[in-house]
Every structure is written in C-alpha cells, then in structure tokens.
Steps between C-alpha positions, in 0.01 A plus 500: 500500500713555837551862400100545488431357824802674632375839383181367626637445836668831524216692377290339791742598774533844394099502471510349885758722628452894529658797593323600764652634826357350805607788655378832414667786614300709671531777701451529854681807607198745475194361686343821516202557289373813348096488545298772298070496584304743375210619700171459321291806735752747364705343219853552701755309480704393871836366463621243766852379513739371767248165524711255545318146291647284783348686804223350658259592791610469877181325559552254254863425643376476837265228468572155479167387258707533167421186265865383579437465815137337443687249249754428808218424748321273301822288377582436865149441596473228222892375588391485883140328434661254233755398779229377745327285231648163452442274193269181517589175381342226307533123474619366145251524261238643733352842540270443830607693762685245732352533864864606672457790261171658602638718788747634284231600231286647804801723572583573209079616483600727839784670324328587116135601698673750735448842491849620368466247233167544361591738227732282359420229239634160493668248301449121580778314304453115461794305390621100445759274535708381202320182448231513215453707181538820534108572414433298749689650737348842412161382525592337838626824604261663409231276700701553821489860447125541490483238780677724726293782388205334579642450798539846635192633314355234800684708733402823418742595262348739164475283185512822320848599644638152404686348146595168400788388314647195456924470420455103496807355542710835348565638817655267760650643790712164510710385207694129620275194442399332850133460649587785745613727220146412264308579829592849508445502147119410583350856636287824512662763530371914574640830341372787606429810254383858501 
C-alpha cells in the first residue's frame, strides 16, 4: 500500500511539474524586417527593408497624450481628490448621519460634483465596529453607506456615478479595543475610480 500511494505521489508531481523554460530564447539582434507588397494596379512586387519594428513617428514621440500618460493623470487626479475627502463617523449602532457630520458630507458633495471629478465614479464604503455579528455589522454598514449616498444625491451629487458597499466590521482602520479605537471603526468612507 505505501508503494502505491508513493508512486501515486510521484506520478502527480511529475504531472504538476514541466519542462518548460520560462525563458525563451529569442533573438533580438536583427530588428530589421524584410516587407514584400505587391501592387494590385500592376501586379509588382516592391521590396522594403531597413524598417526598423521599433521606430516610431516623431509626432507620436513629441506629444505627451500617450495612454501612459492619460493613466498617470487620472491616478493623481483620483490620489489628489481622495486626499481632500475625509471619512464620516457614526455613533454605535447607528447609521443617521450625526449633525457635527453634515458639513463634512456637504464638502465632501463640493469635491465629487466638481468639474474635474465628474467623470469619475464613486465608491461609498460603509463599515462597523467589532461589536455585533458580523451580518449585522454588514448590514449596518451597508445602511450607513446608502445614508451617505442619499446624502450627497441631496447635494447634487449623480446617483448614477455612485456604488455602495458595505465591509461591516472587516475593515477597521483601528485594531486595539477602546471606545476611541471602535469609533473610527464606525465610518463611510470614498474611493475614487476611473
């Protein structure tokens, strides 16, 4: 029996394991291609060589609208919006929008309905405290996410660019167990995407 399963065993890691070589060799040396067209009007052919596959156009090196660099401008408008938006806070085991944190959602409303911001969606993330089950924490969450929402829908702010999601109490930016750790447990939270 232990020389079946250790057949077994060693038939499996040779069936897991190849021989394949990661990498390839390949050469490099001779980037010049050989291009042949023929000419339908008189059936010619025209042989073109000396193109180099790397070369590209002078105009496309001179501008600066490459998808790189499109990629680049949204990260750091997202990273630089993102920085002015600050989370908002909840009492335990409530998900009305206490009345310290109103300016901070109309702000918030200022920053997302701006022009530089408008073609960017949004992602309103509720999460809890420790305390409860962790459904209910999700569904409280969850609840404090659409609250907010609601909230800046009332302020101007496009329903259609905005998500819910609710990490409960699996996200807590605060890990030691004190009420002034569970309070920044208890928030809304925005992340900003393309």
């Amino acid at each position: 029996m232990k020389k079946l399963v250790l057949v077994s065993a060693s038939v499996a890691v040779l069936l897991f394991t190849g021989c394949s070589q990661k990498n390839p060799d390949v050469d490099m040396t001779n980037k010049t291609q050989k291009v042949e067209t023929t000419d339908s009007s008189n059936g010619m052919n025209s042989n073109t060589s000396g193109m180099n596959s790397n070369n590209m156009d002078s105009n496309d090196m001179s501008t600066n609208k490459s998808p790189q660099n499109d990629k680049n401008a949204v990260k750091y408008l997202i990273s630089d919006l993102e920085s002015k938006l600050t989370p908002i806070y909840f009492d335990f085991n409530k998900y009305n929008v206490r009345a310290d944190m109103k300016p901070v959602i109309e702000k918030s409303a200022t920053i997302l309905d701006a022009d530089k911001a408008q073609k960017l969606s949004i992602k309103v993330e509720g999460n809890a405290d420790e305390w409860g089950t962790d459904e209910y924490n999700y569904a409280l969450g969850l609840k404090r996410a659409k609250t907010v929402k609601d909230e800046l829908s009332a302020q101007g702010v496009s329903t259609d660019r905005m998500m819910i999601v609710s990490y409960g109490e699996s996200n807590p930016v605060c890990t030691e167990h004190n009420k002034a750790c569970w309070q920044k447990n208890r928030r809304v939270e925005f992340k900003l995407l393309p």
